[in-house]
N, CA, C and O of each residue as an XYZ file, in Angstrom:
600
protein
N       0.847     -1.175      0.000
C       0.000      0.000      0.000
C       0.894      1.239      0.000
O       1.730      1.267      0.902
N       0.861      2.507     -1.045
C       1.321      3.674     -1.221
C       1.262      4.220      0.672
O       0.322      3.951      1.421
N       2.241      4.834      0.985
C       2.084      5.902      1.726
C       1.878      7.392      1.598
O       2.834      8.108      1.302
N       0.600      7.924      1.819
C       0.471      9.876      1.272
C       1.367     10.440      2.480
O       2.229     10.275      3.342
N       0.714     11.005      2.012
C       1.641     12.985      2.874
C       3.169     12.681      2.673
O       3.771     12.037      1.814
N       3.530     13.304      3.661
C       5.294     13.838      3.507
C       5.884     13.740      5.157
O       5.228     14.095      6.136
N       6.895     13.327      5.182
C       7.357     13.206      6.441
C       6.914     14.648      7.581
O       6.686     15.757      7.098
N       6.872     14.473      8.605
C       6.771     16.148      9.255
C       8.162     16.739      9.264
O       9.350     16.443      9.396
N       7.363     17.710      9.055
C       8.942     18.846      9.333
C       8.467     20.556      9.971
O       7.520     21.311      9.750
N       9.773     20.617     10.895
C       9.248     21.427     12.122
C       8.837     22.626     11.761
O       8.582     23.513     12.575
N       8.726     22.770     10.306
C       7.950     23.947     10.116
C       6.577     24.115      9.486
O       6.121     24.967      8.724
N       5.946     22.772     10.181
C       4.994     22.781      9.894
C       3.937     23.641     10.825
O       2.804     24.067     10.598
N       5.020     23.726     12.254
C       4.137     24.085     12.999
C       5.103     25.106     13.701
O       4.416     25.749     14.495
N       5.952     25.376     13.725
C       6.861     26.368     14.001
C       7.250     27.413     12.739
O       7.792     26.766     11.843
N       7.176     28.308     12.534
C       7.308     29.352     11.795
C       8.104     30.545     12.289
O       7.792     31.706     12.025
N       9.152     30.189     13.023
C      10.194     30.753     13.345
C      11.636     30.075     13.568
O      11.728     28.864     13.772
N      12.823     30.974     13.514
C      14.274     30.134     13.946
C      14.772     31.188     15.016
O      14.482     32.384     15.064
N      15.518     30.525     15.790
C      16.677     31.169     16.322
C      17.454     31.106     16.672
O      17.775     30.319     17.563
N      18.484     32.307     15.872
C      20.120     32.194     15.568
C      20.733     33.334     16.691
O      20.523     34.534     16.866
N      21.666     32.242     17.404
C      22.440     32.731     18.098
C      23.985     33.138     18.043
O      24.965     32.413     18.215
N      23.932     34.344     17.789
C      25.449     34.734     16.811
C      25.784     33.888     15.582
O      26.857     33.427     15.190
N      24.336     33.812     15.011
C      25.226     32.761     13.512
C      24.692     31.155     14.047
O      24.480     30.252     13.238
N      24.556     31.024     15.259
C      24.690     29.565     15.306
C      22.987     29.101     15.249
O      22.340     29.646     16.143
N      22.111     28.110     14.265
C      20.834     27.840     14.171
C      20.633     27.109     15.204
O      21.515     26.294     15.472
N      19.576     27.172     15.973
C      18.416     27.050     16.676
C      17.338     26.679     16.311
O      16.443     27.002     17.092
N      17.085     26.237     15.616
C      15.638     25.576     15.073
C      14.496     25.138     15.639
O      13.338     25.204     15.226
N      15.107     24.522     16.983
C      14.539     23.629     17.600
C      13.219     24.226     18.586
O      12.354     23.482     19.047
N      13.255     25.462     18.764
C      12.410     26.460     19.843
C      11.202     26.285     18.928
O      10.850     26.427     17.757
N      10.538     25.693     20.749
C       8.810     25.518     20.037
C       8.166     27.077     20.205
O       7.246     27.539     19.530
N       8.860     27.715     21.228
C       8.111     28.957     21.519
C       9.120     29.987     21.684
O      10.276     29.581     21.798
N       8.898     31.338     21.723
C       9.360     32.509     22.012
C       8.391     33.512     22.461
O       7.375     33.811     21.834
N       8.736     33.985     23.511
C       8.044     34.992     24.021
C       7.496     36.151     23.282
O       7.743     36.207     22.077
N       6.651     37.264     23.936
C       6.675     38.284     22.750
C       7.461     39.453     23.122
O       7.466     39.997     24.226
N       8.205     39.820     21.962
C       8.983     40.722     22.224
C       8.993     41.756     21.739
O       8.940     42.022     20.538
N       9.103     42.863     23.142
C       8.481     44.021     23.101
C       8.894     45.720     23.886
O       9.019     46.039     25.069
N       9.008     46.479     22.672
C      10.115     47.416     23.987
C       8.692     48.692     24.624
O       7.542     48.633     24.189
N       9.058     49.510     25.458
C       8.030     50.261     25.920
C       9.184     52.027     26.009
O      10.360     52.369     25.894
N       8.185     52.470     26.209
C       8.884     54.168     26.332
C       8.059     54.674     27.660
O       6.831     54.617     27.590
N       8.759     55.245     29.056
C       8.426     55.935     29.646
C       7.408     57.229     29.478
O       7.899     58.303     29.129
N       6.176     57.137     29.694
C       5.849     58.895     29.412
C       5.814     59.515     31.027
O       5.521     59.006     32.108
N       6.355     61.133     30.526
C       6.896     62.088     31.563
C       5.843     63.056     31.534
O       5.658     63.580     30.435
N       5.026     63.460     32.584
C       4.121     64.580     32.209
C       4.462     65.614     33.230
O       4.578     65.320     34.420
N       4.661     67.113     32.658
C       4.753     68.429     33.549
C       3.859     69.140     33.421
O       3.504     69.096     32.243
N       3.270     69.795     33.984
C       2.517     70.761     34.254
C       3.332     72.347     34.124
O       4.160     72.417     35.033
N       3.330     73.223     33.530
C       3.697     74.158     33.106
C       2.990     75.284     33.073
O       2.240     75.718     32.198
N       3.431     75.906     34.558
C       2.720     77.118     34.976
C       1.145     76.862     35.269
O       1.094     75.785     35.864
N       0.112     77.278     35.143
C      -1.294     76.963     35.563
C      -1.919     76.679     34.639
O      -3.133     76.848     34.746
N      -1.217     75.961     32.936
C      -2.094     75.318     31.999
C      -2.395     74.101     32.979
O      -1.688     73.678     33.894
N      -3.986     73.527     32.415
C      -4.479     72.487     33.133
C      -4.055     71.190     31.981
O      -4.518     70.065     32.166
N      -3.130     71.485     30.786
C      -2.654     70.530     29.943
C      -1.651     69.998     30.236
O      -0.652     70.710     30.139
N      -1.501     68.961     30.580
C       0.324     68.748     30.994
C       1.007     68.567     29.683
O       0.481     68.442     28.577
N       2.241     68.574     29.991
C       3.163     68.423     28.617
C       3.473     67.512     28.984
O       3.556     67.249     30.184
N       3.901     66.285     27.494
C       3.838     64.631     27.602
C       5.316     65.013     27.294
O       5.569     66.168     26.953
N       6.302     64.076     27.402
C       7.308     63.590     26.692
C       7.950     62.409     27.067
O       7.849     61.989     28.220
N       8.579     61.849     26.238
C       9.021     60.370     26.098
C       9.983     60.417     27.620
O      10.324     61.438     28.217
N      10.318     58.798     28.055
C      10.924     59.167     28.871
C      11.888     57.813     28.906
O      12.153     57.566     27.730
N      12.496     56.873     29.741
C      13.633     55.935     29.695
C      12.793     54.552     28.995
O      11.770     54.014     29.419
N      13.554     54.226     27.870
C      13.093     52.762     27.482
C      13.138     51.651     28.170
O      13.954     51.598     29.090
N      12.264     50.476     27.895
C      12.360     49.242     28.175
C      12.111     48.413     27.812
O      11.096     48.366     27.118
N      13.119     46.875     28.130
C      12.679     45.793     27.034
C      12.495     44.663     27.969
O      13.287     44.173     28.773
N      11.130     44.323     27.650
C      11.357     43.241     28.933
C      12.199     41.675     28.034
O      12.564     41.265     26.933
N      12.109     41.275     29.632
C      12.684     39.997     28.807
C      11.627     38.552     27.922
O      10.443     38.342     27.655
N      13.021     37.829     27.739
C      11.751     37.094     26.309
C      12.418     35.658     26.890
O      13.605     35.527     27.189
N      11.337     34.561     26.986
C      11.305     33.494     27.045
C      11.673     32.340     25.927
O      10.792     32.233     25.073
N      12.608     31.603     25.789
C      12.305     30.473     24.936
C      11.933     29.315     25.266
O      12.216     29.179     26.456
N      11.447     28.391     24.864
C      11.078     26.887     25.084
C      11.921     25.845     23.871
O      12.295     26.401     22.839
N      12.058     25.077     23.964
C      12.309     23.869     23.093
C      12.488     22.771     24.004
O      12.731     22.793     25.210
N      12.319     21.762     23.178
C      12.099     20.266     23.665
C      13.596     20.074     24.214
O      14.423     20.916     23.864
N      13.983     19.060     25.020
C      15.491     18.926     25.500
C      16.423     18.478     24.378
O      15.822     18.413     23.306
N      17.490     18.206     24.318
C      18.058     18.258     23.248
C      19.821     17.957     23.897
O      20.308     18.249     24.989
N      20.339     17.367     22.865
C      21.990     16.510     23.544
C      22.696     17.723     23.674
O      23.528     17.976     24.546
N      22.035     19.020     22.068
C      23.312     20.052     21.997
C      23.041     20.642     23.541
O      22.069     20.743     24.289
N      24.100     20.888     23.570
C      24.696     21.668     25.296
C      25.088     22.808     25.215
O      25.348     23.444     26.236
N      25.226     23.343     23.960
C      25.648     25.101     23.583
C      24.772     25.988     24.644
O      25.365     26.894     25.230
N      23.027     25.710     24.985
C      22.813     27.148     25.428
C      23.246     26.831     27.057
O      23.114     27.827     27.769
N      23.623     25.897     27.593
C      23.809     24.786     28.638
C      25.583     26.069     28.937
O      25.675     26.930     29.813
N      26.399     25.800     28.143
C      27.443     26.384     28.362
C      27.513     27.591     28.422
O      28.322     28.247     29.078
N      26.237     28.168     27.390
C      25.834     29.946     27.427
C      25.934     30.365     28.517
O      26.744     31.271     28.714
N      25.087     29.810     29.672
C      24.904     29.783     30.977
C      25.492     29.753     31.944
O      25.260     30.457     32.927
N      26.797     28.518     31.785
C      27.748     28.834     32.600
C      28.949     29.561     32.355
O      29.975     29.283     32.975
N      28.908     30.473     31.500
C      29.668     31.549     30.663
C      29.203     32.793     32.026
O      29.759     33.352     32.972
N      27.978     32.751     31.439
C      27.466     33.995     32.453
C      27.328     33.978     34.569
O      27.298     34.790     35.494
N      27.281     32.221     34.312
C      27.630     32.457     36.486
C      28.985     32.364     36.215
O      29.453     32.298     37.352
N      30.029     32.309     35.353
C      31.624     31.981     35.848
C      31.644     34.236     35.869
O      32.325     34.902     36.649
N      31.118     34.555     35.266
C      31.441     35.981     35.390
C      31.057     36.684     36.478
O      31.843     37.532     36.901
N      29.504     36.437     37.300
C      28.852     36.913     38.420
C      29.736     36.536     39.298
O      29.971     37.362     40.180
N      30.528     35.150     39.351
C      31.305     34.595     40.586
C      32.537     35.217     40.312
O      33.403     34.569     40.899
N      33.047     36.197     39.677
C      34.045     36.665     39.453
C      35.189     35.996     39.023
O      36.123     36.067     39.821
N      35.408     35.331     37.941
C      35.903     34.372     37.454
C      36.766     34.919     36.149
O      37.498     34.194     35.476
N      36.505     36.600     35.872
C      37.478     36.686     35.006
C      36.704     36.565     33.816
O      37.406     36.353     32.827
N      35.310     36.642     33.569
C      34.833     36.464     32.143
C      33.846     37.793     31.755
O      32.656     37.968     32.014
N      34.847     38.693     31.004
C      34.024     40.237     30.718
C      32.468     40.155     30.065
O      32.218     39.789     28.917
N      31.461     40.596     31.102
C      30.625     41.304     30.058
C      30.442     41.378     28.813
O      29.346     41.891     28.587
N      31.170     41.022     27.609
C      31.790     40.851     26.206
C      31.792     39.570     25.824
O      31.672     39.342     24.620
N      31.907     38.647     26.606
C      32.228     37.307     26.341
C      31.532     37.129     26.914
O      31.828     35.988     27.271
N      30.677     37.363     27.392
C      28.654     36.530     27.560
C      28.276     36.988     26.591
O      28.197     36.178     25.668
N      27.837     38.507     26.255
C      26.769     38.822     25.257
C      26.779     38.546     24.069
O      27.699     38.660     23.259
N      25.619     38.128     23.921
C      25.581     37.397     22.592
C      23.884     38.312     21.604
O      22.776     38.332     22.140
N      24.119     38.822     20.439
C      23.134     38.825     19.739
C      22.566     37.658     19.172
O      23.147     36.769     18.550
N      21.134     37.780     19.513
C      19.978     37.132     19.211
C      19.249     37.108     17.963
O      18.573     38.134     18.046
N      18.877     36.370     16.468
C      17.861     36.975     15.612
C      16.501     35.797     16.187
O      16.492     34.633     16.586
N      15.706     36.606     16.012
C      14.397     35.576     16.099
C      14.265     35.640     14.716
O      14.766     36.680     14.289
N      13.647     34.729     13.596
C      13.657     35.085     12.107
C      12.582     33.907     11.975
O      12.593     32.690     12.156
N      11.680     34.833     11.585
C       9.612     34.721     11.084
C      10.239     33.868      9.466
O      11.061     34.353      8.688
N       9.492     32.417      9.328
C       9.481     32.052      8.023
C       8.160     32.179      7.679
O       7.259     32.689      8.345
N       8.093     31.547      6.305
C       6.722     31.350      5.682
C       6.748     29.765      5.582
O       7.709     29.112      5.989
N       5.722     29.250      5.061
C       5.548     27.603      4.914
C       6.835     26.383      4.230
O       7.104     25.197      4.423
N       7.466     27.713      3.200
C       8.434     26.914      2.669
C       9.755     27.189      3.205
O      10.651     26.957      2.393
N      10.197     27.687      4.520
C      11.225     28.081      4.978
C      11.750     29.154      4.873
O      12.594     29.485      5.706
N      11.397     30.007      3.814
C      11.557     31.028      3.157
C      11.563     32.524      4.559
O      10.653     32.554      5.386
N      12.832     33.726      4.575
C      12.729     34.197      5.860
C      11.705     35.428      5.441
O      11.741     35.901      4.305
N      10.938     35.829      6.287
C      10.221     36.701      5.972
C      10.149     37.896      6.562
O       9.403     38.808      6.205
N      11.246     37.930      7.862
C      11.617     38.890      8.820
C      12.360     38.560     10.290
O      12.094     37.705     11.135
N      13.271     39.464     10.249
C      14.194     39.477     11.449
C      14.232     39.855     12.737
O      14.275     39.842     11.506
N      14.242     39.969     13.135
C      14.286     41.082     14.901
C      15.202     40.636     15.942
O      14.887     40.042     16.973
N      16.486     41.019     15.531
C      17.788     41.232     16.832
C      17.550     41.904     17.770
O      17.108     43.053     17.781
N      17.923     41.002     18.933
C      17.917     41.652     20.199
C      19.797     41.410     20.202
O      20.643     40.596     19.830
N      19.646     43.050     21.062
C      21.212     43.352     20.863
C      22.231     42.907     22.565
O      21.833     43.502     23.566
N      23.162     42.141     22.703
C      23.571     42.212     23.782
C      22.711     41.346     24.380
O      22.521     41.767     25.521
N      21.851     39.956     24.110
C      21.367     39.425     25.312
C      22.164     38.446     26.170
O      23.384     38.327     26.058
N      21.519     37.844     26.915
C      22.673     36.886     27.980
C      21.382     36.181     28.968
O      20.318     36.694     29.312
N      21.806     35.142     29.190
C      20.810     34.386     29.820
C      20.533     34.642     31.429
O      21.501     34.475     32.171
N      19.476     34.972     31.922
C      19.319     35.217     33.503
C      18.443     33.631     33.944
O      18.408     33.229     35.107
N      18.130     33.275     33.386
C      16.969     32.050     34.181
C      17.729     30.724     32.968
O      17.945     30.735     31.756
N      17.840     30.195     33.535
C      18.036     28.362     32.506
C      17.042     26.962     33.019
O      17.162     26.716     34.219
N      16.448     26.385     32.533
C      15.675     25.424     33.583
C      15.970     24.116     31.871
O      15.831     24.190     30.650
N      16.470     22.980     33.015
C      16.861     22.294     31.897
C      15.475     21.307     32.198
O      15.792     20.121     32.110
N      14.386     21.455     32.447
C      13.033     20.909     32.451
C      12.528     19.845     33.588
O      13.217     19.195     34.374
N      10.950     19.878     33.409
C      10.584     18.488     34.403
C      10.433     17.380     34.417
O       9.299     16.937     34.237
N      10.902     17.009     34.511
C      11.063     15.325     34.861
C       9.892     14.110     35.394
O      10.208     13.523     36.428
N       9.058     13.860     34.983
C       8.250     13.540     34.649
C       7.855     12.052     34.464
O       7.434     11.850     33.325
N       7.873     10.759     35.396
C       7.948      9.556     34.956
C       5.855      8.958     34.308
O       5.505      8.096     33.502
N       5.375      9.526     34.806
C       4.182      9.121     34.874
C       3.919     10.178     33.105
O       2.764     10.060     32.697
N       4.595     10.837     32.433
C       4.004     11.411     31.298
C       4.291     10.465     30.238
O       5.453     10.150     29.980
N       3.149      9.926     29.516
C       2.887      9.076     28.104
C       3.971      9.875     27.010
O       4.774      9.205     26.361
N       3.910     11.210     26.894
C       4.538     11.248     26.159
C       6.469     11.489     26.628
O       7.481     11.322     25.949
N       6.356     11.745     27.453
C       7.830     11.750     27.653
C       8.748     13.138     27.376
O       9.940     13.343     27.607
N       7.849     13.893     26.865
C       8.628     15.129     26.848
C       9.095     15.730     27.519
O       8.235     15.771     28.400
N      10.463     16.744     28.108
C      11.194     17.636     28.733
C      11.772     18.954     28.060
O      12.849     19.117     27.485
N      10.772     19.815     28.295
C      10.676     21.229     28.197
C      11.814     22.045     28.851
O      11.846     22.361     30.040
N      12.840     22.374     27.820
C      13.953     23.178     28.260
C      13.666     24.795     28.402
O      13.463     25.097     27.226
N      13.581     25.566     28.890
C      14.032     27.016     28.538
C      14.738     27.870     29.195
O      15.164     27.711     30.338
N      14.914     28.957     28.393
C      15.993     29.842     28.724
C      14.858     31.640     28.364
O      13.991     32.071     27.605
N      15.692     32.050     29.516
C      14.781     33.401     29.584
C      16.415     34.772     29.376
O      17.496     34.884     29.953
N      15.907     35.327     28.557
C      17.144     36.113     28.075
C      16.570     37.540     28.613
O      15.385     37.859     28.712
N      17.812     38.375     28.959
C      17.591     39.829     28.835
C      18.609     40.339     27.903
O      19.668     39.849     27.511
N      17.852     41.753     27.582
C      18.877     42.059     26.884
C      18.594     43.718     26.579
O      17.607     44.299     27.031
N      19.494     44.286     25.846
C      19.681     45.864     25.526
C      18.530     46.739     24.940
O      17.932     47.688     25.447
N      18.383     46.087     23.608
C      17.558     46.770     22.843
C      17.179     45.628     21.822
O      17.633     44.493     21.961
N      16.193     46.024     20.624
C      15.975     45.241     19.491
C      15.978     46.224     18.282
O      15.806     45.798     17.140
């Protein structure tokens, strides 16, 4: 008997990648949404009852990833890049940060848009739960990044 369809492939249901300095990531089922904000500043100026608006300090919160667990150990070492530096270990600020692209495909892989986050570095790592009683067996890795700007 013929077999139809086509093997799966992860972009059937994922419609994004992410490249970490160059290096592919494919594997992220999810990404947070990412999103910057602008302070507004309001003064009052003399006895107009209008205040005057103006922009005031940016912010980016941080962005979540997910992917299934996985042997590569790259974002695993990302991580301990960044506690060998908090513990004072001699590893600059420079040699954690790493630019981020999140990059939007279309159905055929094809990229359809970019969005770098500049300078991120990992604050949270959870290498997942463990789980004997789950049928399917999955272990949900993620990593929660901050970072500069996008």
């Amino acid at each position: 008997m013929a077999t139809r369809g086509r093997p799966a492939d992860f972009r059937d249901h994922a419609r994004f990648l992410v490249e970490i300095d160059g290096a592919d990531y494919a594997g992220f089922q999810s990404c947070s949404e990412i999103r910057g904000t602008v302070a507004k500043k309001e003064y009052h100026d003399g006895a107009s009852p209008i205040p005057f608006k103006k922009a005031g300090k940016e912010d980016y919160p941080d962005v979540t990833l997910e992917r299934g667990k996985s042997p590569n150990q790259d974002l695993e070492a990302w991580w301990n890049e960044v506690k060998a530096s908090v513990r004072g270990n001699g590893v600059p600020p420079e040699a954690y940060k790493r630019n981020v692209n999140v990059v939007e495909t279309d159905e055929t892989g094809a990229r359809v848009d970019v969005t770098t986050l500049f300078n991120a570095f990992p604050i949270d790592f959870k290498k997942g739960d463990y789980d004997a009683t789950d049928k399917e067996g999955f272990v949900i890795e993620s990593m929660i990044l901050a970072y500069d700007e996008f």
